[in-house]
TITOR-655023 format. One record per residue (C-alpha): residue in one letter; x, y, z. Coordinates in pm, whole numbers, plus 50000, padded with zeros to 5 digits. Example, Ala and Ser with C-alpha at 12.3 -4.5 7.8 and 13.67 -1.06 7.14 Angstrom:
BEGIN
A512304955050780/S513674989450714/
% end
This chain:
BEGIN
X795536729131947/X799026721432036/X800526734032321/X802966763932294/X806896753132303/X810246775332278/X812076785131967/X815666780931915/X816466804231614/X819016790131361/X820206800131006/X820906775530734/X823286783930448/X824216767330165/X827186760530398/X825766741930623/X824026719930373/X827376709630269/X829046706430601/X826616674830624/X825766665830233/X829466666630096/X831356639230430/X827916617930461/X828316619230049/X831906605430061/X830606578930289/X827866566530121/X828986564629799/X831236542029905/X828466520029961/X827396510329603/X830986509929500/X831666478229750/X828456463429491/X830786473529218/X833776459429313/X832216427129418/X830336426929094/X833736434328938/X835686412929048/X833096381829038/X832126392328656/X835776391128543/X835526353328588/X833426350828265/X830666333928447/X827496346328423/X825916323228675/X828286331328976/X827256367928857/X823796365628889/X824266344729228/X826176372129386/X824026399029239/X820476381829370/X822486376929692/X823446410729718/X819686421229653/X818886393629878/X820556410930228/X819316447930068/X815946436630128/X816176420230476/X818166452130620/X815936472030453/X813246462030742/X815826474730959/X817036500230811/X814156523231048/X817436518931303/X819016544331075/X816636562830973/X814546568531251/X817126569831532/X818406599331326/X815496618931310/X815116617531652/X818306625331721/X818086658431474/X815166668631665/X816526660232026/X819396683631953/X817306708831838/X815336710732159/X819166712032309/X818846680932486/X822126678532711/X822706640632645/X822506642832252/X820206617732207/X821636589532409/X818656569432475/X817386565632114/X820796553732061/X821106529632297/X817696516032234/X818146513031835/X821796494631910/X819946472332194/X816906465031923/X819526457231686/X821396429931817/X818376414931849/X817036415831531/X820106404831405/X820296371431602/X816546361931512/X817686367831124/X820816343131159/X817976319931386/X815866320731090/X818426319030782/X817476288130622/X813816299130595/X814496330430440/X816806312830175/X814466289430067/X811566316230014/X814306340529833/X814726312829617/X811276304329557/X810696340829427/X813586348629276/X813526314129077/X817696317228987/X819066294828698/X820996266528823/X823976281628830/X823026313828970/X821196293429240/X824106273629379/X826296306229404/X823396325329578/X823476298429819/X826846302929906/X827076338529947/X824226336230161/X825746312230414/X828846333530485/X826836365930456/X824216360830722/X826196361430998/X826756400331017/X823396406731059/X824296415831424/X827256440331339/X825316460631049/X822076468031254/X824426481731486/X826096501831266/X823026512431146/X821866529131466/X825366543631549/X824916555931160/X821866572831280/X822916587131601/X826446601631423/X824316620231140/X821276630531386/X823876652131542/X825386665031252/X829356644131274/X828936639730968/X832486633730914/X832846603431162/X829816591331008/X832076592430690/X835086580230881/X833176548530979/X831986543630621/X835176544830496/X836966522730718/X833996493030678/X833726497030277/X837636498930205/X838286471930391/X835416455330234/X836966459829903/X840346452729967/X839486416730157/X836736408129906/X839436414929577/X841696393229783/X839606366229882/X837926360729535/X841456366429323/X843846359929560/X842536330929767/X840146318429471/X837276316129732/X834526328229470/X831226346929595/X831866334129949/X835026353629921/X833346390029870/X830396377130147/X833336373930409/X834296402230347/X831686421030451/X831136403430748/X834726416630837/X834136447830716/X830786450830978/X831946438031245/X835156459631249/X833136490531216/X830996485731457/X833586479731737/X835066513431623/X832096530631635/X830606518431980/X834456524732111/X833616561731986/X829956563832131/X831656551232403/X834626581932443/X832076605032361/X829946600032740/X833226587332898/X832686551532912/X830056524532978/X830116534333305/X829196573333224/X826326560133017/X824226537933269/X824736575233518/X823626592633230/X820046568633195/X818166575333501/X816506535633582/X813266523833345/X813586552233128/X814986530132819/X811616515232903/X809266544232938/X806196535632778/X805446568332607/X808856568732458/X808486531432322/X805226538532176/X806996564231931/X809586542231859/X807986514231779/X805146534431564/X808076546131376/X810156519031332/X806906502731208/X805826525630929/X809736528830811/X809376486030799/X806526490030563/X808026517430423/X811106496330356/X809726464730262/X807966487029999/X810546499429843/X812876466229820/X809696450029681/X810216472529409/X813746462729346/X813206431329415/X810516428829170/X812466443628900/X815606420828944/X813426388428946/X811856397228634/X814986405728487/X816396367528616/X813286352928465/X814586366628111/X817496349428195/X821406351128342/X822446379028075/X819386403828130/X819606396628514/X823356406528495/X823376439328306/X820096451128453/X822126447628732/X825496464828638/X823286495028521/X821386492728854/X824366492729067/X825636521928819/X822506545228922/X823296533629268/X826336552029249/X824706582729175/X821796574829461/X824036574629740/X825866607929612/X822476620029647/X821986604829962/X824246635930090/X821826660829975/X819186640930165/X821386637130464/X821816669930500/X817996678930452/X817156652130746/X819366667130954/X818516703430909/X814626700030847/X814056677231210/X816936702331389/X814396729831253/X811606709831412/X813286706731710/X813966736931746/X810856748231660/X812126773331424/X810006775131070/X812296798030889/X814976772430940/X812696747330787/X811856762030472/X815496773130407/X816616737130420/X813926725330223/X814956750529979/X818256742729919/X818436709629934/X815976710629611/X818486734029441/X821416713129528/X819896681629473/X818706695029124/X822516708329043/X824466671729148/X821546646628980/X822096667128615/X825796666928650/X826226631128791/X823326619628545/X825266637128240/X828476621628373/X827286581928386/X826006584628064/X829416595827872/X831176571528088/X829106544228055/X830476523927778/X833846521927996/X832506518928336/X830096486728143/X833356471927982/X835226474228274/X832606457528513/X831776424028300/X834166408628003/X831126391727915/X830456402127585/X826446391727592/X826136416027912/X827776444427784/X825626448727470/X822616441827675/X823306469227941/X824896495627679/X821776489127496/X819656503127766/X821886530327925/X820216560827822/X816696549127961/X818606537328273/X820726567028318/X817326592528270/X816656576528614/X818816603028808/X816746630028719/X813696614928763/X814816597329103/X815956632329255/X813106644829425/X811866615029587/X815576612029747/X814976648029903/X811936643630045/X812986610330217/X815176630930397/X812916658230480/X809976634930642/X812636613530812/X813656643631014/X810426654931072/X809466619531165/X806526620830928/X806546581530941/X803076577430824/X803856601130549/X806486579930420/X804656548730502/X801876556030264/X803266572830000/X805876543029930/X803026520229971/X800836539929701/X803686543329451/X804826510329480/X801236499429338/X801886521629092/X805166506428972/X803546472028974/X801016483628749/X803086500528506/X805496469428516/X802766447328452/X801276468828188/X804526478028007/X807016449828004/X804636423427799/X804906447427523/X807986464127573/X809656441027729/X813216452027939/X812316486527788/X808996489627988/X810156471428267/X813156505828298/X809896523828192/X807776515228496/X811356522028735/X810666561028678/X807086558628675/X807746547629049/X809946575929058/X807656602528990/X804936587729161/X807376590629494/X808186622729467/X804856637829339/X802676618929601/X805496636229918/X805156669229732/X801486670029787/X801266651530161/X804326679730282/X802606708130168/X799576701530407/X801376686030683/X804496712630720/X802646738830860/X801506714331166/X804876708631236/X805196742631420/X803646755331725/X803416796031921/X805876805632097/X804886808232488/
% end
Protein backbone atom coordinates (compact mmCIF):
# COMPACT_ATOMS: atom_id res chain seq x y z
CA UNK A 1 0.00 0.00 0.00
CA UNK A 2 1.39 3.31 -0.81
CA UNK A 3 2.23 5.61 1.62
CA UNK A 4 -0.13 8.59 2.36
CA UNK A 5 1.05 12.09 0.63
CA UNK A 6 -0.62 15.75 0.67
CA UNK A 7 -3.16 17.09 -1.73
CA UNK A 8 -2.90 20.29 -3.46
CA UNK A 9 -6.52 21.00 -4.70
CA UNK A 10 -6.76 22.57 -8.22
CA UNK A 11 -9.63 23.23 -10.74
CA UNK A 12 -9.28 22.76 -14.43
CA UNK A 13 -11.52 24.65 -16.88
CA UNK A 14 -11.87 24.55 -20.27
CA UNK A 15 -9.71 27.69 -19.77
CA UNK A 16 -6.96 26.35 -18.65
CA UNK A 17 -6.86 23.67 -21.29
CA UNK A 18 -6.45 26.40 -23.68
CA UNK A 19 -4.06 28.58 -21.83
CA UNK A 20 -1.60 25.55 -22.68
CA UNK A 21 -3.32 23.75 -25.94
CA UNK A 22 -3.96 27.00 -28.07
CA UNK A 23 0.37 28.82 -27.63
CA UNK A 24 2.01 25.11 -27.54
CA UNK A 25 -0.57 24.68 -30.75
CA UNK A 26 0.84 27.79 -32.53
CA UNK A 27 4.23 26.39 -31.87
CA UNK A 28 4.00 23.14 -33.03
CA UNK A 29 2.27 23.52 -35.95
CA UNK A 30 4.86 25.33 -37.10
CA UNK A 31 6.75 22.28 -37.07
CA UNK A 32 5.27 20.31 -40.03
CA UNK A 33 4.91 23.51 -41.94
CA UNK A 34 8.99 23.90 -42.02
CA UNK A 35 8.36 19.97 -43.86
CA UNK A 36 6.07 21.87 -46.09
CA UNK A 37 7.97 24.57 -47.07
CA UNK A 38 11.06 22.53 -47.61
CA UNK A 39 8.97 20.09 -49.54
CA UNK A 40 7.67 23.18 -51.35
CA UNK A 41 10.17 24.75 -52.31
CA UNK A 42 12.39 21.52 -53.35
CA UNK A 43 9.16 20.08 -55.40
CA UNK A 44 8.83 23.29 -57.44
CA UNK A 45 12.08 22.25 -59.15
CA UNK A 46 10.16 19.53 -61.14
CA UNK A 47 12.41 16.87 -59.85
CA UNK A 48 11.07 14.11 -58.37
CA UNK A 49 14.31 12.57 -57.25
CA UNK A 50 15.67 15.62 -55.20
CA UNK A 51 11.98 15.28 -53.74
CA UNK A 52 12.11 12.00 -52.58
CA UNK A 53 15.86 12.63 -51.29
CA UNK A 54 14.78 15.42 -49.12
CA UNK A 55 11.62 13.72 -48.07
CA UNK A 56 13.53 10.20 -46.95
CA UNK A 57 16.02 12.65 -45.38
CA UNK A 58 13.56 14.42 -43.56
CA UNK A 59 12.08 10.97 -42.32
CA UNK A 60 15.57 10.00 -41.90
CA UNK A 61 16.45 12.71 -38.76
CA UNK A 62 12.46 12.08 -37.51
CA UNK A 63 13.49 8.74 -36.67
CA UNK A 64 16.92 9.27 -34.99
CA UNK A 65 15.41 12.21 -32.69
CA UNK A 66 12.66 10.23 -32.18
CA UNK A 67 15.03 8.02 -29.70
CA UNK A 68 15.51 11.21 -28.10
CA UNK A 69 12.68 12.67 -28.17
CA UNK A 70 12.11 10.96 -24.18
CA UNK A 71 14.23 14.48 -23.46
CA UNK A 72 10.94 16.14 -24.26
CA UNK A 73 8.69 14.11 -23.28
CA UNK A 74 9.79 12.82 -20.18
CA UNK A 75 11.57 15.87 -18.74
CA UNK A 76 8.07 17.37 -19.04
CA UNK A 77 6.23 15.04 -17.19
CA UNK A 78 8.39 15.34 -14.52
CA UNK A 79 8.42 18.70 -14.52
CA UNK A 80 4.28 18.78 -14.48
CA UNK A 81 4.44 16.64 -11.55
CA UNK A 82 7.38 18.45 -9.67
CA UNK A 83 5.28 21.59 -9.79
CA UNK A 84 2.45 19.97 -8.61
CA UNK A 85 4.11 18.80 -5.44
CA UNK A 86 5.19 22.76 -5.38
CA UNK A 87 8.70 22.08 -5.68
CA UNK A 88 10.49 25.60 -5.08
CA UNK A 89 13.13 25.11 -7.90
CA UNK A 90 10.54 24.18 -10.74
CA UNK A 91 12.10 21.30 -11.79
CA UNK A 92 15.66 22.39 -12.27
CA UNK A 93 17.44 19.22 -11.99
CA UNK A 94 15.46 17.19 -14.59
CA UNK A 95 16.32 20.04 -16.70
CA UNK A 96 19.68 20.23 -16.34
CA UNK A 97 20.14 16.54 -16.56
CA UNK A 98 17.98 16.09 -19.93
CA UNK A 99 20.15 19.27 -21.50
CA UNK A 100 23.51 17.56 -20.01
CA UNK A 101 22.23 13.95 -21.58
CA UNK A 102 21.58 15.78 -24.64
CA UNK A 103 24.67 17.16 -25.74
CA UNK A 104 25.84 14.00 -25.42
CA UNK A 105 23.74 12.10 -27.39
CA UNK A 106 24.05 14.50 -29.92
CA UNK A 107 27.91 14.29 -30.35
CA UNK A 108 27.85 10.32 -30.43
CA UNK A 109 25.11 10.75 -33.43
CA UNK A 110 27.49 13.21 -35.51
CA UNK A 111 30.51 10.42 -34.21
CA UNK A 112 28.49 7.84 -35.79
CA UNK A 113 26.94 9.60 -39.02
CA UNK A 114 28.34 7.65 -41.71
CA UNK A 115 27.05 4.38 -40.18
CA UNK A 116 23.68 5.46 -39.81
CA UNK A 117 23.63 6.69 -43.54
CA UNK A 118 24.66 3.70 -44.97
CA UNK A 119 22.02 1.48 -42.99
CA UNK A 120 19.18 4.29 -43.85
CA UNK A 121 20.09 3.59 -47.19
CA UNK A 122 20.15 -0.01 -47.08
CA UNK A 123 16.44 0.05 -45.85
CA UNK A 124 15.10 2.67 -47.45
CA UNK A 125 16.62 1.40 -50.90
CA UNK A 126 16.12 5.25 -52.68
CA UNK A 127 16.23 5.43 -56.59
CA UNK A 128 19.36 6.84 -57.81
CA UNK A 129 18.41 10.04 -57.81
CA UNK A 130 16.65 10.19 -54.64
CA UNK A 131 19.78 8.52 -53.15
CA UNK A 132 22.40 11.09 -54.09
CA UNK A 133 20.12 13.99 -52.72
CA UNK A 134 19.46 12.05 -49.43
CA UNK A 135 23.06 11.97 -49.12
CA UNK A 136 23.48 15.45 -49.23
CA UNK A 137 20.92 16.60 -46.98
CA UNK A 138 22.20 14.27 -44.60
CA UNK A 139 25.75 15.65 -44.47
CA UNK A 140 24.71 19.25 -43.67
CA UNK A 141 21.83 18.06 -41.46
CA UNK A 142 23.67 15.98 -38.90
CA UNK A 143 25.44 18.43 -37.35
CA UNK A 144 22.52 19.93 -35.18
CA UNK A 145 22.03 16.98 -33.48
CA UNK A 146 23.59 18.78 -30.43
CA UNK A 147 21.35 22.01 -30.60
CA UNK A 148 17.84 20.07 -31.10
CA UNK A 149 18.28 17.58 -28.12
CA UNK A 150 18.76 20.61 -26.28
CA UNK A 151 15.96 22.23 -27.34
CA UNK A 152 14.17 19.33 -26.74
CA UNK A 153 14.72 19.27 -22.99
CA UNK A 154 14.32 23.10 -22.59
CA UNK A 155 10.95 22.18 -24.75
CA UNK A 156 10.13 19.93 -21.95
CA UNK A 157 11.03 21.92 -19.00
CA UNK A 158 9.04 25.26 -20.63
CA UNK A 159 5.71 23.11 -21.10
CA UNK A 160 6.17 20.97 -17.70
CA UNK A 161 5.60 24.27 -16.08
CA UNK A 162 2.91 25.42 -18.05
CA UNK A 163 4.98 28.74 -20.27
CA UNK A 164 3.44 27.62 -22.74
CA UNK A 165 3.83 30.74 -24.56
CA UNK A 166 7.76 30.86 -24.48
CA UNK A 167 7.57 27.38 -25.41
CA UNK A 168 5.70 28.91 -28.49
CA UNK A 169 8.04 31.87 -28.62
CA UNK A 170 11.01 29.49 -29.08
CA UNK A 171 9.13 27.52 -31.74
CA UNK A 172 8.51 30.32 -33.60
CA UNK A 173 11.72 31.95 -33.69
CA UNK A 174 13.63 28.34 -34.76
CA UNK A 175 10.85 27.37 -37.53
CA UNK A 176 10.54 30.98 -39.18
CA UNK A 177 13.84 31.33 -39.47
CA UNK A 178 14.00 27.89 -40.73
CA UNK A 179 11.74 28.80 -43.49
CA UNK A 180 12.94 31.97 -44.43
CA UNK A 181 16.87 30.68 -44.73
CA UNK A 182 15.84 27.35 -46.32
CA UNK A 183 13.49 29.42 -49.28
CA UNK A 184 16.61 31.46 -49.61
CA UNK A 185 19.20 29.03 -49.73
CA UNK A 186 17.41 26.61 -52.19
CA UNK A 187 15.92 29.68 -54.58
CA UNK A 188 18.04 32.27 -53.85
CA UNK A 189 21.50 30.74 -53.50
CA UNK A 190 20.52 27.58 -55.75
CA UNK A 191 22.09 25.32 -53.00
CA UNK A 192 19.35 22.48 -53.49
CA UNK A 193 18.40 20.03 -50.47
CA UNK A 194 21.61 21.06 -48.67
CA UNK A 195 20.12 24.47 -48.75
CA UNK A 196 16.81 23.64 -46.58
CA UNK A 197 19.32 21.09 -44.28
CA UNK A 198 21.36 24.33 -43.34
CA UNK A 199 18.82 25.79 -42.52
CA UNK A 200 17.78 23.96 -39.86
CA UNK A 201 20.94 23.63 -38.40
CA UNK A 202 20.69 27.53 -38.07
CA UNK A 203 17.45 27.47 -37.06
CA UNK A 204 18.56 24.89 -33.86
CA UNK A 205 21.28 26.22 -32.89
CA UNK A 206 19.82 29.79 -32.61
CA UNK A 207 17.03 28.54 -30.51
CA UNK A 208 18.74 26.89 -28.28
CA UNK A 209 21.09 29.77 -27.26
CA UNK A 210 17.84 31.75 -26.68
CA UNK A 211 16.34 29.36 -24.73
CA UNK A 212 19.29 28.35 -22.30
CA UNK A 213 19.87 32.42 -22.11
CA UNK A 214 16.12 32.25 -20.73
CA UNK A 215 16.58 29.12 -18.38
CA UNK A 216 19.35 30.99 -17.52
CA UNK A 217 17.37 34.62 -16.39
CA UNK A 218 14.87 32.59 -14.95
CA UNK A 219 17.42 31.21 -11.67
CA UNK A 220 19.61 34.34 -12.17
CA UNK A 221 22.49 33.00 -13.92
CA UNK A 222 24.84 29.99 -14.13
CA UNK A 223 26.06 30.94 -11.09
CA UNK A 224 22.42 30.83 -9.23
CA UNK A 225 22.01 27.37 -10.69
CA UNK A 226 25.15 25.36 -9.36
CA UNK A 227 23.74 27.24 -5.51
CA UNK A 228 20.55 26.01 -6.40
CA UNK A 229 21.98 21.97 -6.93
CA UNK A 230 23.18 20.96 -3.63
CA UNK A 231 26.70 18.60 -4.74
CA UNK A 232 25.96 14.77 -6.24
CA UNK A 233 22.42 15.31 -6.39
CA UNK A 234 22.39 15.49 -10.44
CA UNK A 235 23.84 12.10 -9.62
CA UNK A 236 21.60 10.63 -6.99
CA UNK A 237 21.09 7.19 -7.77
CA UNK A 238 17.41 6.91 -7.00
CA UNK A 239 16.72 9.85 -9.17
CA UNK A 240 18.81 8.34 -12.21
CA UNK A 241 17.14 5.12 -11.93
CA UNK A 242 13.74 6.92 -12.90
CA UNK A 243 15.22 8.71 -15.49
CA UNK A 244 16.84 6.36 -17.20
CA UNK A 245 13.73 3.71 -16.84
CA UNK A 246 11.87 6.39 -18.52
CA UNK A 247 13.89 7.63 -21.01
CA UNK A 248 14.20 3.90 -21.89
CA UNK A 249 10.61 2.87 -22.42
CA UNK A 250 9.92 6.42 -24.34
CA UNK A 251 13.21 5.03 -26.73
CA UNK A 252 11.26 1.94 -27.45
CA UNK A 253 8.34 3.73 -27.44
CA UNK A 254 9.82 6.02 -30.08
CA UNK A 255 11.65 3.77 -32.16
CA UNK A 256 8.16 2.10 -32.39
CA UNK A 257 6.41 4.53 -33.67
CA UNK A 258 9.06 5.90 -36.43
CA UNK A 259 9.28 2.22 -37.44
CA UNK A 260 5.88 2.70 -38.42
CA UNK A 261 6.52 5.69 -40.54
CA UNK A 262 9.39 4.57 -41.60
CA UNK A 263 7.90 1.45 -42.81
CA UNK A 264 5.23 3.12 -44.64
CA UNK A 265 7.52 5.64 -46.54
CA UNK A 266 9.94 2.81 -47.69
CA UNK A 267 7.24 0.90 -49.12
CA UNK A 268 5.89 3.77 -50.72
CA UNK A 269 9.79 4.47 -52.31
CA UNK A 270 9.81 0.86 -53.34
CA UNK A 271 6.67 1.70 -55.69
CA UNK A 272 8.74 4.23 -56.90
CA UNK A 273 9.77 8.28 -56.87
CA UNK A 274 6.02 9.39 -57.66
CA UNK A 275 4.17 7.19 -54.91
CA UNK A 276 7.09 8.01 -52.43
CA UNK A 277 6.46 11.77 -53.15
CA UNK A 278 2.71 12.18 -52.77
CA UNK A 279 2.45 9.65 -49.98
CA UNK A 280 4.56 12.05 -48.65
CA UNK A 281 2.86 15.47 -49.43
CA UNK A 282 -0.39 13.86 -47.95
CA UNK A 283 1.68 12.67 -44.95
CA UNK A 284 3.19 15.94 -44.22
CA UNK A 285 -0.54 17.34 -44.86
CA UNK A 286 -1.98 15.12 -41.80
CA UNK A 287 1.10 16.30 -40.05
CA UNK A 288 -0.26 19.58 -40.08
CA UNK A 289 -3.26 18.62 -38.42
CA UNK A 290 -1.09 16.25 -35.78
CA UNK A 291 0.78 18.93 -34.34
CA UNK A 292 -2.51 21.21 -33.99
CA UNK A 293 -3.49 18.35 -32.01
CA UNK A 294 -0.40 18.15 -30.30
CA UNK A 295 -1.93 21.30 -28.26
CA UNK A 296 -4.76 19.36 -27.00
CA UNK A 297 -2.22 16.76 -25.85
CA UNK A 298 0.05 19.37 -24.44
CA UNK A 299 -2.30 20.63 -22.45
CA UNK A 300 -3.56 17.12 -21.15
CA UNK A 301 0.29 16.28 -20.14
CA UNK A 302 0.52 19.16 -18.38
CA UNK A 303 -2.69 19.12 -16.42
CA UNK A 304 -3.07 15.22 -15.90
CA UNK A 305 0.91 14.86 -14.22
CA UNK A 306 0.20 18.57 -12.32
CA UNK A 307 -2.97 16.53 -11.04
CA UNK A 308 -0.61 13.72 -10.09
CA UNK A 309 1.56 15.85 -8.48
CA UNK A 310 -0.56 17.29 -6.72
CA UNK A 311 -2.19 14.43 -5.79
CA UNK A 312 -5.52 15.76 -6.58
CA UNK A 313 -7.97 13.07 -8.55
CA UNK A 314 -10.72 15.43 -9.34
CA UNK A 315 -8.20 17.47 -11.22
CA UNK A 316 -7.30 14.39 -13.10
CA UNK A 317 -10.44 13.31 -14.44
CA UNK A 318 -11.46 16.90 -15.43
CA UNK A 319 -8.46 17.14 -17.70
CA UNK A 320 -8.91 13.90 -19.05
CA UNK A 321 -12.31 14.98 -19.82
CA UNK A 322 -11.84 17.81 -21.73
CA UNK A 323 -9.11 17.22 -23.53
CA UNK A 324 -11.32 14.26 -25.21
CA UNK A 325 -14.03 16.86 -25.96
CA UNK A 326 -11.65 19.32 -27.36
CA UNK A 327 -9.59 17.02 -29.09
CA UNK A 328 -12.86 15.49 -30.66
CA UNK A 329 -14.14 19.27 -31.69
CA UNK A 330 -10.47 20.46 -33.54
CA UNK A 331 -9.71 16.75 -35.36
CA UNK A 332 -13.52 17.03 -37.17
CA UNK A 333 -13.02 20.60 -38.04
CA UNK A 334 -9.31 20.45 -39.10
CA UNK A 335 -10.10 16.92 -40.76
CA UNK A 336 -13.20 18.56 -42.71
CA UNK A 337 -10.94 21.51 -43.54
CA UNK A 338 -7.80 19.46 -45.31
CA UNK A 339 -10.07 17.66 -47.24
CA UNK A 340 -11.88 20.77 -49.12
CA UNK A 341 -8.53 22.31 -49.37
CA UNK A 342 -6.71 19.62 -50.53
CA UNK A 343 -6.70 19.88 -54.22
CA UNK A 344 -4.97 23.48 -53.69
CA UNK A 345 -2.76 22.82 -50.83
CA UNK A 346 -1.56 19.37 -53.39
CA UNK A 347 -1.14 21.79 -56.46
CA UNK A 348 0.58 24.20 -54.66
CA UNK A 349 3.17 21.80 -52.97
CA UNK A 350 4.48 19.79 -56.24
CA UNK A 351 4.05 21.08 -60.11
CA UNK A 352 4.65 17.62 -60.82
CA UNK A 353 1.77 16.56 -62.56
CA UNK A 354 2.35 12.53 -61.87
CA UNK A 355 2.36 13.46 -57.95
CA UNK A 356 -0.56 15.43 -57.83
CA UNK A 357 -2.96 12.86 -59.34
CA UNK A 358 -1.37 10.25 -57.24
CA UNK A 359 -1.88 12.10 -53.87
CA UNK A 360 -5.45 13.71 -54.87
CA UNK A 361 -6.26 10.22 -55.70
CA UNK A 362 -5.87 9.08 -52.19
CA UNK A 363 -6.90 12.17 -50.11
CA UNK A 364 -10.05 11.10 -48.68
CA UNK A 365 -8.53 7.76 -47.20
CA UNK A 366 -5.57 9.93 -46.05
CA UNK A 367 -7.50 12.73 -44.67
CA UNK A 368 -10.05 10.02 -42.57
CA UNK A 369 -6.73 9.69 -40.63
CA UNK A 370 -7.50 12.77 -38.30
CA UNK A 371 -10.32 11.26 -36.84
CA UNK A 372 -9.07 8.10 -36.41
CA UNK A 373 -5.53 9.43 -35.14
CA UNK A 374 -7.30 11.65 -32.35
CA UNK A 375 -7.45 9.59 -29.47
CA UNK A 376 -4.19 8.03 -29.52
CA UNK A 377 -2.72 11.80 -29.60
CA UNK A 378 -4.66 12.40 -26.19
CA UNK A 379 -3.67 9.70 -24.42
CA UNK A 380 0.09 10.25 -25.29
CA UNK A 381 -0.29 13.19 -23.42
CA UNK A 382 -2.11 11.86 -20.55
CA UNK A 383 0.52 8.83 -19.73
CA UNK A 384 3.43 11.19 -20.44
CA UNK A 385 2.35 13.28 -17.50
CA UNK A 386 1.58 10.61 -15.43
CA UNK A 387 4.88 9.04 -16.42
CA UNK A 388 3.13 5.80 -17.28
CA UNK A 389 6.31 4.91 -19.39
CA UNK A 390 5.69 1.27 -19.47
CA UNK A 391 2.19 2.03 -20.48
CA UNK A 392 3.27 3.76 -23.47
CA UNK A 393 6.12 1.44 -24.04
CA UNK A 394 3.89 -1.50 -24.61
CA UNK A 395 1.06 -0.32 -26.11
CA UNK A 396 3.17 1.31 -29.12
CA UNK A 397 5.03 -1.86 -29.22
CA UNK A 398 1.67 -4.01 -29.52
CA UNK A 399 0.08 -1.73 -32.12
CA UNK A 400 2.94 -1.37 -34.10
CA UNK A 401 2.70 -5.33 -34.72
CA UNK A 402 -0.51 -4.68 -35.55
CA UNK A 403 0.19 -2.17 -38.33
CA UNK A 404 2.81 -4.53 -39.76
CA UNK A 405 0.35 -7.11 -40.05
CA UNK A 406 -2.32 -5.23 -41.60
CA UNK A 407 0.37 -3.66 -44.01
CA UNK A 408 1.54 -6.91 -44.92
CA UNK A 409 -1.87 -8.34 -45.28
CA UNK A 410 -3.48 -5.40 -47.14
CA UNK A 411 -1.09 -3.72 -49.51
CA UNK A 412 -0.41 -7.02 -51.85
CA UNK A 413 -3.97 -6.75 -52.69
CA UNK A 414 -4.77 -3.32 -52.31
CA UNK A 415 -1.88 -1.98 -52.92
CA UNK A 416 -1.23 2.10 -51.77
CA UNK A 417 -4.93 1.76 -50.72
CA UNK A 418 -4.19 -0.92 -47.99
CA UNK A 419 -0.98 0.31 -47.23
CA UNK A 420 -3.30 4.05 -45.98
CA UNK A 421 -5.60 1.16 -44.77
CA UNK A 422 -3.22 -0.44 -42.28
CA UNK A 423 -2.05 3.60 -41.15
CA UNK A 424 -5.53 3.76 -39.18
CA UNK A 425 -5.61 0.30 -38.25
CA UNK A 426 -2.42 1.42 -36.20
CA UNK A 427 -4.45 4.20 -35.21
CA UNK A 428 -7.13 2.52 -33.53
CA UNK A 429 -5.11 -0.07 -32.22
CA UNK A 430 -3.14 2.99 -30.25
CA UNK A 431 -5.79 4.47 -28.89
CA UNK A 432 -8.00 1.41 -28.00
CA UNK A 433 -5.06 -0.58 -26.39
CA UNK A 434 -4.30 3.15 -23.85
CA UNK A 435 -8.07 3.24 -23.31
CA UNK A 436 -8.05 -0.12 -21.73
CA UNK A 437 -4.33 -0.01 -19.83
CA UNK A 438 -5.61 3.81 -18.24
CA UNK A 439 -8.67 2.63 -17.00
CA UNK A 440 -6.91 0.07 -14.61
CA UNK A 441 -3.87 1.97 -13.91
CA UNK A 442 -5.54 5.64 -13.08
CA UNK A 443 -6.89 4.79 -9.96
CA UNK A 444 -3.17 3.74 -8.65
CA UNK A 445 -2.05 6.95 -9.46
CA UNK A 446 -3.61 8.44 -6.23
CA UNK A 447 -2.86 7.89 -2.69
CA UNK A 448 -4.91 9.02 1.17
CA UNK A 449 -4.43 11.95 2.32
CA UNK A 450 -2.33 11.86 5.76
Amino acid sequence: MSAPRLQHPFTVRHADVWKIALPASVAFITEPLVGVVDITVIGRLGDAGLLGGLVLGALLFDIVFALAYFLRIGTAGLVAQSVGARDPRDGLLHVVRAILLGVGIGIVMIALGAPILGLATLLLAPEAGAGAALADYFHYRIWSAPFSLINYALLGWFYGRASAKTGMSLQLLLHLLDITLSIWFVHGLGWGVAGAAIGTVIGQAVAAAAGLFLLLRHYGGFGAILRHIAPGELLDAAALKRMFGLSRDLMIRSAALMGAYAWFAAQGSRMGEVALSANAVLLNLLMIIAYFLDGIAQAAEQLTGKAVGANWRPAFDQAYRLSMLWGLALTLTLGIAWYLAGPLVIGLMTTNAAVQARALAYLPIAALCTVTFMPAFVYDGILIGTTLNTTMRNGMVVSLVVFLVSAMALQPIFGNWGLWAALHCWFIARGGIYWWALERRKAGLFVAAP
